[in-house]
C-alpha positions in Angstrom: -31.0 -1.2 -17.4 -29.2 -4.5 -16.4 -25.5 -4.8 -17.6 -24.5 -7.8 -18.5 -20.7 -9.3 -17.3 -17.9 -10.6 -19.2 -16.4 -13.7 -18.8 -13.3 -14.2 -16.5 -9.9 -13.1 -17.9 -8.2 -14.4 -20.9 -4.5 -15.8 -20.2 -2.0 -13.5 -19.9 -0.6 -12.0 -22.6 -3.4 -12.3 -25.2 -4.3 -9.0 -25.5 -0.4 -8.7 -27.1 -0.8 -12.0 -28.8 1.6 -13.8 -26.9 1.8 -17.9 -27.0 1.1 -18.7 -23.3 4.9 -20.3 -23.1 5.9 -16.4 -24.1 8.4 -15.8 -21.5 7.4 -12.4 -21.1 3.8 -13.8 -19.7 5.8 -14.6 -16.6 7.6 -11.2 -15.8 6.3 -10.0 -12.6 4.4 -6.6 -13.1 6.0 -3.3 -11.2 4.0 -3.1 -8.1 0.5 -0.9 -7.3 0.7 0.5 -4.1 -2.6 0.5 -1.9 -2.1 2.4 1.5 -5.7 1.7 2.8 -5.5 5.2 5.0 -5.7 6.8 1.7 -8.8 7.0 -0.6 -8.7 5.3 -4.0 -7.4 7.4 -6.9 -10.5 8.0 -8.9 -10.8 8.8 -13.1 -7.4 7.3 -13.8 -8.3 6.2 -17.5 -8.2 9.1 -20.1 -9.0 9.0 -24.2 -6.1 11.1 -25.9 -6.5 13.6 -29.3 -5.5 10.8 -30.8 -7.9 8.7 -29.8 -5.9 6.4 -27.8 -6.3 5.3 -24.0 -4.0 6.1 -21.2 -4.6 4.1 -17.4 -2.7 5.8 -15.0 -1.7 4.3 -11.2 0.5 6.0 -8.5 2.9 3.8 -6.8 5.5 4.3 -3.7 8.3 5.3 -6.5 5.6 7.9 -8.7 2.8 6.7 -11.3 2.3 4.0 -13.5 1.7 4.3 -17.1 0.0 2.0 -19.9 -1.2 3.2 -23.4 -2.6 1.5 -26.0 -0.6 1.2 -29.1 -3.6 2.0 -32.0 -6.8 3.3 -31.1 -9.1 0.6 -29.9 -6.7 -1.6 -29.1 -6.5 -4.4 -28.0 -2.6 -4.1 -27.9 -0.8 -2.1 -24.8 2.6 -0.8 -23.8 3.6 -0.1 -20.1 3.7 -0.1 -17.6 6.1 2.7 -18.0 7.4 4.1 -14.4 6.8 8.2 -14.2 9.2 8.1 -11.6 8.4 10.9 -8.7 10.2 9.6 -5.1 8.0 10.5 -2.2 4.3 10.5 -3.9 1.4 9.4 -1.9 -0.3 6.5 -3.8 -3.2 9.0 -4.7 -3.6 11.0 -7.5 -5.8 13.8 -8.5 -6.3 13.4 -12.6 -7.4 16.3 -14.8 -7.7 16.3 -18.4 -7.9 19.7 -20.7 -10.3 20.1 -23.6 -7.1 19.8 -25.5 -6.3 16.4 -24.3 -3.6 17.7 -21.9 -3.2 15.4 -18.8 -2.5 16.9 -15.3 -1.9 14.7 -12.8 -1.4 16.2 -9.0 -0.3 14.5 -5.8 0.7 14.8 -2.5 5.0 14.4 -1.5 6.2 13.6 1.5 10.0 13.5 2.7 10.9 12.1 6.3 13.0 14.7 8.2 15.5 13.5 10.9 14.1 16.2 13.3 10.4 16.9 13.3 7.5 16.4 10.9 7.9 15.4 6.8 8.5 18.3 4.6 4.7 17.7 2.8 4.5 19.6 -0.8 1.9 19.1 -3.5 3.3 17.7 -7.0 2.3 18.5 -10.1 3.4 17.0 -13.8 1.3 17.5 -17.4 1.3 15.2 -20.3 1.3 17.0 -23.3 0.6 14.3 -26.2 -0.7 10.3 -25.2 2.8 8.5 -24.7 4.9 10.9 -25.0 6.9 12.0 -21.9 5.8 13.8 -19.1 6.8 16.7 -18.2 9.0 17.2 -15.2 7.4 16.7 -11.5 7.1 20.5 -10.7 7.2 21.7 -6.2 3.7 23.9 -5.6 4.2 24.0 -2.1 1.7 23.9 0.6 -0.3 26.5 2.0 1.2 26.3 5.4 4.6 27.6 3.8 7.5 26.4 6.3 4.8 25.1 8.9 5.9 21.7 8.7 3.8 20.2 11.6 0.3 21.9 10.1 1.5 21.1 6.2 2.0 17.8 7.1 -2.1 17.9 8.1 -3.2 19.0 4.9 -5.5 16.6 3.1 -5.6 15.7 -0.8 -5.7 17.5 -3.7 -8.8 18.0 -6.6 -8.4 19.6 -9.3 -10.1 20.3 -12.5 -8.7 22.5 -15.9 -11.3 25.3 -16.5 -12.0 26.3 -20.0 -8.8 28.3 -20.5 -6.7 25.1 -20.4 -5.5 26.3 -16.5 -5.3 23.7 -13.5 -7.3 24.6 -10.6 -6.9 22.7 -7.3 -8.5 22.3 -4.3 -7.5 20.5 -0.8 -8.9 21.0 3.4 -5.8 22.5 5.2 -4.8 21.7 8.8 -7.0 24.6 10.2 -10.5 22.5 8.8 -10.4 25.7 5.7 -10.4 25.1 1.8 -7.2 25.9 0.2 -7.0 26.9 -3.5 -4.3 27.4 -6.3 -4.4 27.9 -9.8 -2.6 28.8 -12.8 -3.0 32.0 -14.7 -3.9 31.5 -18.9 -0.4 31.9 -19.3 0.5 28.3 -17.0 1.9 30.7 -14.0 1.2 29.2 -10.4 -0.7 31.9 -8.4 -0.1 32.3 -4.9 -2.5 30.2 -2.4 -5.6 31.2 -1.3 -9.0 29.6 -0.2 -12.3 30.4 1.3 -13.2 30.2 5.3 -15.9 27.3 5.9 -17.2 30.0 8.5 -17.6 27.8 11.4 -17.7 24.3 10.0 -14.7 22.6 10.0 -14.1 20.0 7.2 -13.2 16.6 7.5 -13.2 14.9 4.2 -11.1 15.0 1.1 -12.6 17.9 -1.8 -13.7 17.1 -4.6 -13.8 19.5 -7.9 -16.0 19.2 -11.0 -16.7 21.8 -14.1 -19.6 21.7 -15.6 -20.3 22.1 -19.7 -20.9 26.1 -18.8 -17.2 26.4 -16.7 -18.8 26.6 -13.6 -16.5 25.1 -11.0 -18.5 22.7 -8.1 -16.3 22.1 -4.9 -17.6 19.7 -2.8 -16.1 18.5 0.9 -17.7 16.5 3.5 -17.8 18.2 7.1 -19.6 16.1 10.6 -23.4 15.9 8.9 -23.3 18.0 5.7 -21.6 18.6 2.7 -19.9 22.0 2.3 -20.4 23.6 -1.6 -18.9 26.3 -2.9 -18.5 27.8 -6.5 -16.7 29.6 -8.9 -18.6 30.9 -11.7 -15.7 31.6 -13.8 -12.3 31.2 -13.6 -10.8 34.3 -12.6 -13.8 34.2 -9.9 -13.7 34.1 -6.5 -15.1 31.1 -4.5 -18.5 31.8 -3.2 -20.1 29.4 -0.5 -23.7 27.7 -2.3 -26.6 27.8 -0.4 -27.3 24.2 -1.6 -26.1 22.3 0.7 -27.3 18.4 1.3 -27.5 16.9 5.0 -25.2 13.8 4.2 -22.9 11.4 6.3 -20.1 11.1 3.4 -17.4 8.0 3.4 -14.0 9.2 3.4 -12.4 10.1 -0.4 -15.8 9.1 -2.1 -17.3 12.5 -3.5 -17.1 12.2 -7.7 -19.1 14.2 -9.9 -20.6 13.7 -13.6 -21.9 16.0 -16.1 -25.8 15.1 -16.8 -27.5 18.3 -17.8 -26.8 21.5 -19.3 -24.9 23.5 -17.2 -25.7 20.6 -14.2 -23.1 18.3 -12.6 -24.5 14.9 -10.9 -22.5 14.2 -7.4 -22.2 10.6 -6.3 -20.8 9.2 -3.3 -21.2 6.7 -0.5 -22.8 6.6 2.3 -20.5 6.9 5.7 -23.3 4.8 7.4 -24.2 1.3 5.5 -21.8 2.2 2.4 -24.5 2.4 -0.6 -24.7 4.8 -3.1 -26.1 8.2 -3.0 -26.8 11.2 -5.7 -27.2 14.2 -5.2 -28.0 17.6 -8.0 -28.7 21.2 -5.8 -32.3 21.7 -5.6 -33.1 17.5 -4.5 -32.5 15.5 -2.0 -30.0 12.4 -2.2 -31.4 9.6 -3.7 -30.2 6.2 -2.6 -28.6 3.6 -5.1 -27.7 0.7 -3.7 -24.5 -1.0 -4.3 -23.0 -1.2 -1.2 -18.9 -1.3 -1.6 -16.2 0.8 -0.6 -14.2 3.9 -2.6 -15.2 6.1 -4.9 -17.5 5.5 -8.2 -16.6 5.4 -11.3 -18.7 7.9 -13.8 -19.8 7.8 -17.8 -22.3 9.6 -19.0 -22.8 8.0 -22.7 -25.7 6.9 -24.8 -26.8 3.1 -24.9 -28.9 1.7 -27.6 -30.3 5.9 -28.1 -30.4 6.2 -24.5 -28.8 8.9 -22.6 -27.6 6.7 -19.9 -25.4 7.2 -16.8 -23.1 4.5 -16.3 -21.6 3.9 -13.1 -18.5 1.1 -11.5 -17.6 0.7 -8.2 -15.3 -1.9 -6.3 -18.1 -4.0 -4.0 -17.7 -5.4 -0.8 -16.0 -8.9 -2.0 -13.6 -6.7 -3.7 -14.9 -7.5 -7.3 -16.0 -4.6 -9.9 -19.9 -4.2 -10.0 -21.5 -1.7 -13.3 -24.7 -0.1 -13.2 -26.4 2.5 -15.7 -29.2 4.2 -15.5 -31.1 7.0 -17.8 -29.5 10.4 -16.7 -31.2 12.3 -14.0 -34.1 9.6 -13.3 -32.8 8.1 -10.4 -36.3 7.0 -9.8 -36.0 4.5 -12.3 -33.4 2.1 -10.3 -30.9 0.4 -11.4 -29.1 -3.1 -10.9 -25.1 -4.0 -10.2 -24.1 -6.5 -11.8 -20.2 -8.2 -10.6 -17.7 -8.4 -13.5 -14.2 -9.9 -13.5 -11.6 -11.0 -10.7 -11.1 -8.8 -7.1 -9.5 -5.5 -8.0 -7.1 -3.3 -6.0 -8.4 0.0 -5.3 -11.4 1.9 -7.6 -12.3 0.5 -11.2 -12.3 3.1 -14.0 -14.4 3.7 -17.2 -14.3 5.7 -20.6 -15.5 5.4 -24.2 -12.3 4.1 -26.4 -12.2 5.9 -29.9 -14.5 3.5 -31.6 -16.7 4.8 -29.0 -17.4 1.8 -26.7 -17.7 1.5 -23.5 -14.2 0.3 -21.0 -13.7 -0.8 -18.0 -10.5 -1.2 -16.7 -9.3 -2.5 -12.8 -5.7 -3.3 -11.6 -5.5 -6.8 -10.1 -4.0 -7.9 -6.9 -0.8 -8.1 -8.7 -0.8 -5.0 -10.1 -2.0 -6.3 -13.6 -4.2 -4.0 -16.0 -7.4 -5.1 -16.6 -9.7 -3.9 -19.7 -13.2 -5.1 -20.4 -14.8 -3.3 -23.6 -18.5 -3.3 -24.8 -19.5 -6.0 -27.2 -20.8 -4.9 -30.7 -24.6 -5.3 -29.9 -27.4 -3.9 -28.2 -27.4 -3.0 -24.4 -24.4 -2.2 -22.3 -22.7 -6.2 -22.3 -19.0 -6.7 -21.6 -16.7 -8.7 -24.0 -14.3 -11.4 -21.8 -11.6 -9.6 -19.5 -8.4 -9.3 -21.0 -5.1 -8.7 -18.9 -2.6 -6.3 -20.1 0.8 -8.1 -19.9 4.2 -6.6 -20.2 
């Protein structure tokens, strides 16, 4: 199946139908930090209970925030500034069954004599545009060990079928650290799982599949590490699945595509394609050489249960693919949409249940594409969400 591109943007400010002399097309939008060491923040665009959309972007000063005003759209408000001082620009996003939002990062304070004070920070969203919650302190696993805290790498997380967060990071000593709530929202103490000889390297990555089962995936030297958690009051137990892979930094995502079965894309370390990977198979190579992580959408096109994937290619643009679910075998093309984007592209069904792409632009500038009304997975003209 062969997307096909929208056109280039519209001018600014007509997705709020602004005359192009509006002077609010000329505001400057509040800045997207990219630090390059990181990886780009992945699954940053989220449909509410209400139906509604929600992009989300960290920044040096804490997260930016646009929703749409109806369901649908085409109309946005934002960016609002969920102010958190110290953040990473990388987030870990995690939705709830009940449309609650969890977003989890990584704070860092510069002490005057020795290492940062490093803490993981966590905040929920409770309705779409409403406020967030405060930015809660979970520590680190390293407790008052500045020096090994400030080593820890980024956190995953996922909200298991009670509605509590679970998250996931590599600590300084190459080991998996864990934390999650109780049913009742209480933090529980750290704890983790010993990768028994094989020291990681690469960021985790957590998915859940339709049964609860919780997938954590992190890269080490030539393999990737897999452990699971059957349920969520279970302990983590290493898989005996696990593929021989050379794994980009910060590139693991997962999708559901089966019963009980989670799909895990990422790219390779060596020549920077695509690979996927289910327990059982070998990785099956995808093309699309680019860089960061992949977006994911498993949805059906024209009765087809399709897997639809975006990525940011090597000339910096957004490229889509989709394929049918699980037949990698069939192939599948990549076809360049819109303007260079900063960091990964994003996708979700809206509530009239098409398809979206969204990007932020090298000024820090929303960007929304949605499916046309017709057959086959086409893209209406890009539209640039204004203040």
């Amino acid at each position: 199946m062969t997307p096909r591109s929208g056109r280039t943007s519209k001018r600014p400010g007509d997705s709020a139908g602004n005359a192009p002399d509006d002077p609010r097309d000329r505001r400057t939008p509040l800045a997207v930090t990219r630090d390059e060491a990181l990886p780009a923040t992945t699954g940053w665009l989220l449909r509410g209970k209400d139906g509604r959309l929600t992009a989300y972007a960290p920044t040096a000063d804490g997260v930016l925030r646009w929703t749409e005003t109806r369901v649908g759209g085409p109309d946005w408000s934002g960016p609002d500034l969920l102010a958190a001082g110290g953040l990473l620009p990388y987030l870990s996003v995690a939705r709830s069954a009940g449309g609650f939002v969890h977003l989890l990062g990584v704070r860092k304070r510069p002490r005057a004599d020795g290492p940062d004070d490093t803490d993981l920070l966590h905040a929920v969203q409770f309705q779409t545009g409403r406020p967030l919650r405060d930015w809660q302190s979970l520590g680190n696993p390293h407790g008052k060990d500045r020096e090994k805290a400030a080593a820890i790498g980024l956190p995953s997380a996922v909200v298991d079928t009670t509605g509590s967060v679970h998250l996931f990071l590599r600590n300084a000593n190459g080991g998996l650290s864990a934390k999650n709530q109780s049913p009742t929202g209480r933090w529980q103490s750290w704890g983790g799982a010993d990768a028994e000889g094989t020291a990681l390297t690469g960021e985790t990555a957590a998915a859940m599949t339709d049964h609860g089962l919780i997938d954590v995936l992190v890269p080490a030297r030539d393999t990737v590490v897999h452990w699971r958690r059957e349920k969520p009051d279970a302990p983590l137990e290493r898989a005996e699945d696990e593929p021989a892979a050379s794994v980009a930094p910060g590139t693991i995502t997962a999708e559901r595509t089966g019963g009980g079965r989670l799909t895990h894309f990422w790219r390779d370390a060596g020549d920077f394609t695509v690979r996927a990977w289910r327990p059982g198979s070998e990785p099956a190579v995808l093309g699309g050489r680019g860089t960061g992580p992949l977006a994911l959408l498993r949805t059906p096109v024209d009765g087809h249960d399709c897997t639809i994937l975006a990525q940011r290619s090597t000339d910096g643009r957004p490229r889509i693919a989709a394929y049918p679910t699980e037949d990698e075998a069939a192939g599948l093309n990549w076809t360049p949409s819109g303007e260079p984007c900063v960091g990964a592209p994003a996708l979700a069904l809206d509530g009239h249940g098409r398809v979206v792409l969204a990007c932020v632009d090298a000024d820090g500038t929303l960007c929304v594409a949605r499916q046309k009304a017709e057959p086959g997975l086409a893209l209406e003209a890009w539209t640039r969400i204004r203040p």
